[in-house]
VEXMAR-613843 format. One record per residue (C-alpha): x, y, z; residue in one letter. Coordinates in nm, 3 decimals, decimal comma. Example, Ala and Ser with C-alpha at 12.3 -4.5 7.8 and 13.67 -1.06 7.14 Angstrom:
1,230 | -0,450 | 0,780 | a
1,367 | -0,106 | 0,714 | s
//
This chain:
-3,107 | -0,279 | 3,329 | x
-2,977 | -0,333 | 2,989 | x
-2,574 | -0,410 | 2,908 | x
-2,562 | -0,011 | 2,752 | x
-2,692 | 0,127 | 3,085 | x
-2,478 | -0,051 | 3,256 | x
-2,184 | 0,055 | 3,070 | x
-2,300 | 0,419 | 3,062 | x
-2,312 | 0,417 | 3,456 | x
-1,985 | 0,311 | 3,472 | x
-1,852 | 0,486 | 3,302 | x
-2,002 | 0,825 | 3,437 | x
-1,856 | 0,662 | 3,728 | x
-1,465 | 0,672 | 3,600 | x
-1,544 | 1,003 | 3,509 | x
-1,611 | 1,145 | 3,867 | x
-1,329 | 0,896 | 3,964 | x
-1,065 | 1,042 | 3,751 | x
-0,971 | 1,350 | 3,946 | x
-0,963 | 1,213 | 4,207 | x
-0,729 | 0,912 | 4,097 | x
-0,515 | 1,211 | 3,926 | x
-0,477 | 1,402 | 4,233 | x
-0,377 | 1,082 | 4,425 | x
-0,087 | 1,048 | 4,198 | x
0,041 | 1,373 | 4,225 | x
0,048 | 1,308 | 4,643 | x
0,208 | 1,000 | 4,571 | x
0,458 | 1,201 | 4,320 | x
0,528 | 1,500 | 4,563 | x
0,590 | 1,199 | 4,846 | x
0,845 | 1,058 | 4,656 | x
1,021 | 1,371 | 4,580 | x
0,998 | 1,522 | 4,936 | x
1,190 | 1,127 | 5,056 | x
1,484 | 1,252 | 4,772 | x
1,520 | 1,557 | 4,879 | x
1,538 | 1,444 | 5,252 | x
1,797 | 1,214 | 5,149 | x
1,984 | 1,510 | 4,913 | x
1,941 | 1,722 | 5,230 | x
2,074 | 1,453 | 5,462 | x
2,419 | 1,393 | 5,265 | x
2,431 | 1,790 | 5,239 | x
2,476 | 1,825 | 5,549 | x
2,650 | 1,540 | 5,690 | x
2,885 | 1,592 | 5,460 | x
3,022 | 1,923 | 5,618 | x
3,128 | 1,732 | 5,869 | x
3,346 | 1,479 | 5,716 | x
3,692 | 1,524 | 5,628 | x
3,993 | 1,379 | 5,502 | x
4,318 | 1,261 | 5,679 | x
4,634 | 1,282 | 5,481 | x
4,960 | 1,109 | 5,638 | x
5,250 | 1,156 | 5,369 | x
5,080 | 0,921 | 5,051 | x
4,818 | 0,799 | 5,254 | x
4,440 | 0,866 | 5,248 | x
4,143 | 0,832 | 5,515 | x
3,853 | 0,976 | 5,625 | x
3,744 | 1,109 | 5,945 | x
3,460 | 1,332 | 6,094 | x
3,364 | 1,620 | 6,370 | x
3,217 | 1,447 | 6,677 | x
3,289 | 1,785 | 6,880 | x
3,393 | 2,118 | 6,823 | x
3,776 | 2,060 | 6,722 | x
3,772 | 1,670 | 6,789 | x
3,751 | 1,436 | 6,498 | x
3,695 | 1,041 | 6,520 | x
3,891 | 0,801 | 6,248 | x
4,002 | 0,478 | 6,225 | x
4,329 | 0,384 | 6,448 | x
4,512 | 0,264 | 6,111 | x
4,445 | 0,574 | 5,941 | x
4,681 | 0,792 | 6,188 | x
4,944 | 0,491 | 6,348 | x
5,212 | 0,552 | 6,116 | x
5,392 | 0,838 | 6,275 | x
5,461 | 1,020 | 5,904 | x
5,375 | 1,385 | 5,880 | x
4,954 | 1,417 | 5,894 | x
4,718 | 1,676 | 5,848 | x
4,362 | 1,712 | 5,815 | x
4,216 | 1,881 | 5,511 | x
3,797 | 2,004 | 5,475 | x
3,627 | 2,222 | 5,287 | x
3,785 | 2,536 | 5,405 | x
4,142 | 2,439 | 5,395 | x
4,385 | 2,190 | 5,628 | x
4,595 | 2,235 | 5,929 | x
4,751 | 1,921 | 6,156 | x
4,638 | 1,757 | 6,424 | x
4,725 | 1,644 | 6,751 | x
4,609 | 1,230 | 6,839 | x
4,420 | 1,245 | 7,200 | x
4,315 | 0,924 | 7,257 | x
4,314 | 0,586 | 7,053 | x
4,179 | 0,215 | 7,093 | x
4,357 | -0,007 | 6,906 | x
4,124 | -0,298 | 6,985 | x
3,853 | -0,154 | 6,832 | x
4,062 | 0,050 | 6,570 | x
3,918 | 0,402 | 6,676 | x
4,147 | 0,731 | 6,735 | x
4,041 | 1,081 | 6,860 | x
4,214 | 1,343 | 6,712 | x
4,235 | 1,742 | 6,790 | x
4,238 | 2,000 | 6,531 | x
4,237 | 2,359 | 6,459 | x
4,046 | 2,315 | 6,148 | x
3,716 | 2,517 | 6,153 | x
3,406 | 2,304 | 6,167 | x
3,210 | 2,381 | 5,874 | x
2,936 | 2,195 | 6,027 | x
2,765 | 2,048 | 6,312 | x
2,943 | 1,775 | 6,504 | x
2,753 | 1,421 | 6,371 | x
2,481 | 1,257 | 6,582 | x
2,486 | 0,905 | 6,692 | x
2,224 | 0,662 | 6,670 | x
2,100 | 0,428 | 6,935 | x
2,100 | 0,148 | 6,778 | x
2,166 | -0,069 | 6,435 | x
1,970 | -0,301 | 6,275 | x
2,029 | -0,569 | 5,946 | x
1,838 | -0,448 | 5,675 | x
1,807 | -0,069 | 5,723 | x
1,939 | 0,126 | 5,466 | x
2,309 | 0,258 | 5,509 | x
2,587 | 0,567 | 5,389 | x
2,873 | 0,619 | 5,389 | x
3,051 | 0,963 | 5,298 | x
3,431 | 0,930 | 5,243 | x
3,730 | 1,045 | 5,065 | x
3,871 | 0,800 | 4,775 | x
4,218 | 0,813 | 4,625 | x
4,275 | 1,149 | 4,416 | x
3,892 | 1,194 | 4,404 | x
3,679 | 1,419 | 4,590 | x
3,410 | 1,315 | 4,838 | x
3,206 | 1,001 | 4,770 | x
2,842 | 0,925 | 4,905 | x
2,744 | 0,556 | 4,859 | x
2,430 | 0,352 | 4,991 | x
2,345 | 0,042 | 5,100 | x
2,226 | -0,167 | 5,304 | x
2,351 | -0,307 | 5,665 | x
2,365 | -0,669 | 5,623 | x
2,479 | -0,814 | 5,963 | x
2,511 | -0,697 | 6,294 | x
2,701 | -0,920 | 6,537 | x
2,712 | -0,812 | 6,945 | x
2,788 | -1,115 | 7,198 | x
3,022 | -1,140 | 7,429 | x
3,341 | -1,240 | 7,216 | x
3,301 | -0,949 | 6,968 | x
3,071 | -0,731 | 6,795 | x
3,088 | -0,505 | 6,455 | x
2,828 | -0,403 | 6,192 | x
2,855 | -0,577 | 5,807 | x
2,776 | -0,367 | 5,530 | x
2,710 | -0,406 | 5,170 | x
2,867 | -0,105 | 5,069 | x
3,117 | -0,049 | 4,775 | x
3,464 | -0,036 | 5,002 | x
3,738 | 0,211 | 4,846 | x
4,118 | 0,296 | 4,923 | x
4,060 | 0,622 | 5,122 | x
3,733 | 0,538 | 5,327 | x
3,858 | 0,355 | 5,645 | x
3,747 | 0,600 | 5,937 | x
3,410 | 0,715 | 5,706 | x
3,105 | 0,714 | 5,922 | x
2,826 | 0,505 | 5,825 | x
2,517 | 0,688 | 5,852 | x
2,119 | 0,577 | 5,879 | x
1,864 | 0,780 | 5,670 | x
1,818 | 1,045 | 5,935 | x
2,214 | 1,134 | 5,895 | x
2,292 | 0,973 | 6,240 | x
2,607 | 0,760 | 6,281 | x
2,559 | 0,370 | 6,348 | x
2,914 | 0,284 | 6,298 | x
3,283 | 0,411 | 6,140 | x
3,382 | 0,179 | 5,833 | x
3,735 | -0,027 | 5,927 | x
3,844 | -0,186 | 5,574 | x
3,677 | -0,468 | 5,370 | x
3,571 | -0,795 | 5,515 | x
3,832 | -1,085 | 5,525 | x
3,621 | -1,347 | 5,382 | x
3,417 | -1,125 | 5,108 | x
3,569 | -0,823 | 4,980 | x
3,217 | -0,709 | 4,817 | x
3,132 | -0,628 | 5,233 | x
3,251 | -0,365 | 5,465 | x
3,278 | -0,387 | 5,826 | x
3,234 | -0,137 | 6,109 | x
3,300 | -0,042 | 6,437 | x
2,987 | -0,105 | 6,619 | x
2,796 | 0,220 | 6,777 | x
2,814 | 0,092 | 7,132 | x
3,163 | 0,063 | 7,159 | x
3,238 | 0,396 | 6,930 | x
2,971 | 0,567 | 7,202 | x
3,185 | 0,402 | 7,465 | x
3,507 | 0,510 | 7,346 | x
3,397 | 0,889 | 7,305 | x
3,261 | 0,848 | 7,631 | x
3,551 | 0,773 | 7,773 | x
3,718 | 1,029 | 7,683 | x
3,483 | 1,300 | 7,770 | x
3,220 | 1,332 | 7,437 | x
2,867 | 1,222 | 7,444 | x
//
């Protein structure tokens, strides 16, 4: 078999191949948009669920765990001023049930309808998987970031989550969310040694805390 017959086999051969190879990329195409959209979809509708805490200048974040029950930060609602909680459909104040100042975690009771379902919570969190966060900046209306959970410390002494997530004035009490919309920890303020990392409660001792005071 001469070089030209060779040649004229193959390519006969990238002909049959081609539509196949073409249909291949549109899978791999229609994969890639179906993972963005399940990501849009996610943030959609975890994002219902967060709102934002307002104690005289002051900004935070906070989000439905239960029907009328929102979780925050401690910080975000120990100053005693006047406070109210503001979402989609409107604002109306709020009553503090329980708090845990060790662990910088409050429970608060509202009024204010619940646009949408109470958050899930994850079982567990793990460095490296990817990480959101949906929370209220300064005089700006909800943010979404992503990242990626960079450390996860749990011994005896203490235990938190590390995150490499853009922090912002307004976002202590935010959940952090995994790519299924489920919470694996509540955002506490920038990290004292490198203000490019967040930290985070960690989701067993959020879990415990709710569970405490009667929400699983």
């Amino acid at each position: 078999m001469n070089i030209r017959t060779i040649l004229r086999h193959k390519g006969e051969y990238m002909k049959k191949l081609i539509p196949y190879l073409i249909i291949a990329l549109i899978l791999m195409g229609a994969s890639l948009l179906s993972e963005e959209d399940k990501q849009i979809s996610m943030v959609q509708n975890s994002s219902k669920s967060v709102v934002s805490i307002l104690q005289g200048l002051s900004i935070g974040t906070g989000f439905f765990v239960a029907e009328n029950y929102i979780l925050t930060a401690y910080h975000v609602v120990d100053e005693g001023d006047e406070t109210h909680v503001k979402s989609d459909r409107g604002g109306t104040f709020y009553d503090i049930v329980a708090v845990d100042k060790k662990f910088d975690l409050a429970l608060i009771k509202t009024d204010e309808y619940m646009i949408g379902k109470p958050l899930k919570f994850a079982d567990s969190v793990t460095s490296g998987q990817d990480a959101y966060t949906i929370g209220f900046p300064r005089f700006l209306d909800k943010m979404v970031v992503k990242g990626l959970v960079s450390h996860v410390y749990d011994n005896d002494k203490m235990r938190g989550t590390i995150f490499d997530i853009h922090g912002y004035e307004g976002g202590s009490g935010s959940p952090l969310l995994n790519s299924k919309g489920e919470v694996i920890g509540l955002l506490k303020g920038l990290h004292k040694s490198d203000t490019s990392f967040i930290t985070s409660v960690h989701i067993k001792d959020i879990k415990s805390f709710l569970a405490r005071n009667g929400i699983q």
